[in-house]
Structures are given as structure tokens and as C-alpha cells.
ZAMARGU-4260 file (C-alpha; in steps of 0.2 Angstrom, whole numbers, plus 5000, padded with zeros to 4 digits):
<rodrens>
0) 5564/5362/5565 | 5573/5360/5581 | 5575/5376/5593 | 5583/5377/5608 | 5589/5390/5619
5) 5606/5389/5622 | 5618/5404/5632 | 5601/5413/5632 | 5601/5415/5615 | 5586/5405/5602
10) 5596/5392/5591 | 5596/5378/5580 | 5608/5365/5573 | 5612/5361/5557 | 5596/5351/5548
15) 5586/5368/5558 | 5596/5379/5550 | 5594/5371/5532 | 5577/5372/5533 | 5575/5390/5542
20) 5586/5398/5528 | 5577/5386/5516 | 5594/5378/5505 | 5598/5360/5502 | 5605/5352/5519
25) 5622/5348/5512 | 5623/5366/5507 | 5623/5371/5526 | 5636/5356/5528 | 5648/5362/5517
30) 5648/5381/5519 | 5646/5378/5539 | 5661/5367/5541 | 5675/5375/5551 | 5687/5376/5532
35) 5671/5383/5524 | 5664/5396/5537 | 5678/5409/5533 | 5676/5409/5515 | 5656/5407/5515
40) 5652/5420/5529 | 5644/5407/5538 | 5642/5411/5556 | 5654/5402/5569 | 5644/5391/5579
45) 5639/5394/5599 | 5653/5387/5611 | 5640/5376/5621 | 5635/5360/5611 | 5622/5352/5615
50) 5618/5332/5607 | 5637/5333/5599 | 5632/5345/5588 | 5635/5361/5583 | 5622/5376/5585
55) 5620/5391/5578 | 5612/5405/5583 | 5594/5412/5573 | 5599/5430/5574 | 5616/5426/5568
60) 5605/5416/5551 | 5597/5429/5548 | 5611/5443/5548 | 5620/5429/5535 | 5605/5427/5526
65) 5603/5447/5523 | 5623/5445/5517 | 5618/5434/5507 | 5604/5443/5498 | 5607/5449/5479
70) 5611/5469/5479 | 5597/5474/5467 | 5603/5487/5456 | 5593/5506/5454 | 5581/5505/5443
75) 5583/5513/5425 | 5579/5531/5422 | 5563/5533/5411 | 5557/5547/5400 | 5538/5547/5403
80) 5537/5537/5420 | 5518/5540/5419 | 5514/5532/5403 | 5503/5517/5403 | 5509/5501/5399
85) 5500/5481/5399 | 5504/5465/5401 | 5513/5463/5386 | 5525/5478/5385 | 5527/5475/5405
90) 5536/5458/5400 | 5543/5465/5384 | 5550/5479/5397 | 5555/5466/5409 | 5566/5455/5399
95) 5552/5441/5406 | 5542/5429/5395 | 5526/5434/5392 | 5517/5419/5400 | 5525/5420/5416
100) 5520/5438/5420 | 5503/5431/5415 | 5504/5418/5428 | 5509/5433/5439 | 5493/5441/5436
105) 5484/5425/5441 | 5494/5424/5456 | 5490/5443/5461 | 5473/5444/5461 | 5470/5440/5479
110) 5482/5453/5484 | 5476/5466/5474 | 5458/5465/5479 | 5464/5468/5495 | 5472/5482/5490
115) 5491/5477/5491 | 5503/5472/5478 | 5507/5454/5473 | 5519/5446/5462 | 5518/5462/5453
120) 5513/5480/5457 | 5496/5485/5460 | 5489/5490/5442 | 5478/5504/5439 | 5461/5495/5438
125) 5457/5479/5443 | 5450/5474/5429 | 5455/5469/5413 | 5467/5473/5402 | 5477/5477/5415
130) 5489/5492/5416 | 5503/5501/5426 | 5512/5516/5425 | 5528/5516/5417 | 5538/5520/5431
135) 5533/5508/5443 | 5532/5494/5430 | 5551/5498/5430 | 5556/5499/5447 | 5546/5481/5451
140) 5556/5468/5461 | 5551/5453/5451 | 5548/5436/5466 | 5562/5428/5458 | 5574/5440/5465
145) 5565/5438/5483 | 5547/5441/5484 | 5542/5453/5500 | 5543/5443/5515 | 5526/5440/5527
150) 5539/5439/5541 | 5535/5422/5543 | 5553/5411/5542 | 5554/5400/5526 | 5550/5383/5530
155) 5544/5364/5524 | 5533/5365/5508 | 5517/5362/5508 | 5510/5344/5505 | 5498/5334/5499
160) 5491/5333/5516 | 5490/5350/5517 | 5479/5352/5501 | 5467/5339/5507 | 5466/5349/5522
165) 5466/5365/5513 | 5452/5357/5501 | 5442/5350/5517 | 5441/5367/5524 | 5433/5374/5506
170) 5423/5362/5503 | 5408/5366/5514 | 5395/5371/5504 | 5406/5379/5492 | 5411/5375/5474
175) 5431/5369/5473 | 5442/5380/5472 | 5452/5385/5457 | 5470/5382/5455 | 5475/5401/5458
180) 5466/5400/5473 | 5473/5385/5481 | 5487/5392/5476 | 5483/5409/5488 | 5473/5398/5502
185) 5491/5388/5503 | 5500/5404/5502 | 5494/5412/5517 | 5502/5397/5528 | 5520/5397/5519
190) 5533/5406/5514 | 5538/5407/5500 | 5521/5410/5491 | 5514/5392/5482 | 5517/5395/5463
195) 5503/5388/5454 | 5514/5374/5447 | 5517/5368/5464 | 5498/5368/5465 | 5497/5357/5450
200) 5509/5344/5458 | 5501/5342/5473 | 5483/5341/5464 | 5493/5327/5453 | 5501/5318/5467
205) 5486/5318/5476 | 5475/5310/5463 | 5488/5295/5461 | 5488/5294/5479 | 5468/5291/5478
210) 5471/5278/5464 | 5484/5269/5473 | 5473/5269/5489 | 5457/5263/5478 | 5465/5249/5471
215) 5473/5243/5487 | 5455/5243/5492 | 5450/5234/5480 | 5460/5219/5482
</rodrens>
């Protein structure tokens, strides 16, 4: 991502800003063109271009990517907040299919033997069957509504040159690594956190990358 300083302030153009907000470049394009920015809330560019193109700048993103943000409404009032819930009646509470809170869990674990939440709150033991109190099961910000930031801007996504390197760095002397925890390994370097599908597409991709590179060789 390009950043200049331009009138003292940090910015970037348009590609930049697509990938600092992380949305589709043609989304920027549209909703940041001078019949668009009205209606989108898209900030007006800074009045010094630089390489004919427009720049905007990051603190401005930012206030339009907190606008932008979904309003979450209060959580619902319930009788017995301290009653002890699992897995199963957390989804079945939720609305959320029962696998994906599962995949939550796995994705957790990490965080929580550190001793902060994860994809979902921290439950009462860490070990299993897991269970929460009612009440905080309730008022749980699910990741698909925006999982807690790590402060870090949202950027690229990770690659499969990033798990090789990733894979490198875990592979002296120790047994590979699981999934889940590529999966957190890859995590801590991008934001938003890697889902373990992700994980499963790069370990994929990598693999038909090593065929593809063997049977070159072996022409």
C-alpha cells in the first residue's frame, strides 16, 4: 500500500485506500467518485495531487470506515444471566449453526490459554465441554459482525508463501503444526484473523504448487 505525506497529513490513493479498508477496488472507484462521494459518505479527497491522482487522507478512512460500521443493537434481556449453557445451546441461542461455533472453539483456543477471549467469550474452564454464562453467551459480538481489532490496519491476505515461511519457522525440531494452529501462527501477522478454511486453501494450493514444481523437474 502506497503512503505519502501530502499537506502534512499520512495518505493514500485510491488501490491504497482499497486495500487499507480491505473492500474490492472498484468499490472505492465507485463510491469515491466526485457523483458517488455525497451519497456514500466517502471523504473528498486532499486538494494537492500528487501522480494525477486523487488522495485521501488515512484519518479521514478511518472516520468513514467507523460510519460505515453496523450499529449492533443491545443485547436481549435474560432471566437467569448466570445459568450455564455449551456449545450447543450457545448456537441454538445464537441463531448460528452448530458447526461454525465449533470451528469458533477451535479457533479460540490460543486466546484463551492466554487468558483472553477469541472468536467467542472466554468460557468457564478450559476444558471440555466447554460452558458460559448465560448472559455473556448473549451479549457476544460474533466476528462476523467485526471481530476486535489488534489495531493492526486490515491488509493483503496471507499467501502461500507466507505459509511456507510460516511452516519453515515451525518446523525446527518440532512436529507440524495443526491446522488450527497455522491458523493462529498466521493470525497474529493479519488482520482479520485466518479462518481455518483459509488455512485449508493455502495448504491445497500449496501442495499443487509442489506437484507442479515436481513435474517440471522432472522433464
Amino acid at each position: 500500500m502506497e503512503i505519502r505525506t501530502i499537506s502534512g497529513r499520512r495518505a493514500t490513493n485510491r488501490r491504497g485506500a482499497a486495500e487499507y479498508l480491505n473492500i474490492p477496488l472498484n468499490t472505492v472507484r465507485m463510491k469515491s467518485s466526485p457523483g458517488q462521494r455525497g451519497q456514500t459518505g466517502w471523504p473528498e479527497p486532499l486538494a494537492e495531487r500528487f501522480n494525477d491522482q486523487d488522495w485521501f487522507a488515512l484519518d479521514d478512512l478511518d472516520a468513514y470506515r467507523k460510519r460505515s460500521e453496523p450499529v449492533l443493537p443491545s443485547p436481549p434481556q435474560v432471566d437467569d444471566p448466570e445459568r450455564v449453557i455449551g456449545v450447543s445451546d450457545f448456537a441454538r441461542l445464537r441463531g448460528v449453526a452448530l458447526e461454525t461455533v465449533k470451528t469458533y472453539v477451535k479457533l479460540s483456543l490460543d486466546d484463551w490459554m492466554a487468558g483472553r477471549p477469541g472468536y467467542l467469550p472466554r468460557p468457564l474452564s478450559l476444558q471440555p465441554p466447554y460452558q458460559w454464562r448465560l448472559g455473556d453467551a448473549v451479549s457476544w459480538s460474533f466476528p462476523a459482525t467485526r471481530r476486535t481489532s489488534s489495531g493492526r490496519p486490515p491488509g493483503r491476505r496471507p499467501t502461500t508463501a507466507d505459509l511456507r515461511r510460516v511452516l519453515a519457522a515451525a518446523a525446527k525440531g518440532q512436529p507440524e503444526p495443526t491446522a488450527r494452529q497455522l491458523a493462529a501462527l498466521l493470525s497474529a501477522e493479519f488482520d482479520p484473523p485466518v479462518s481455518l478454511q483459509t488455512v485449508y486453501r493455502l495448504v491445497k494450493r500449496m501442495r499443487q504448487e509442489n506437484d507442479a514444481a515436481a513435474g517440471l523437474s522432472g522433464e
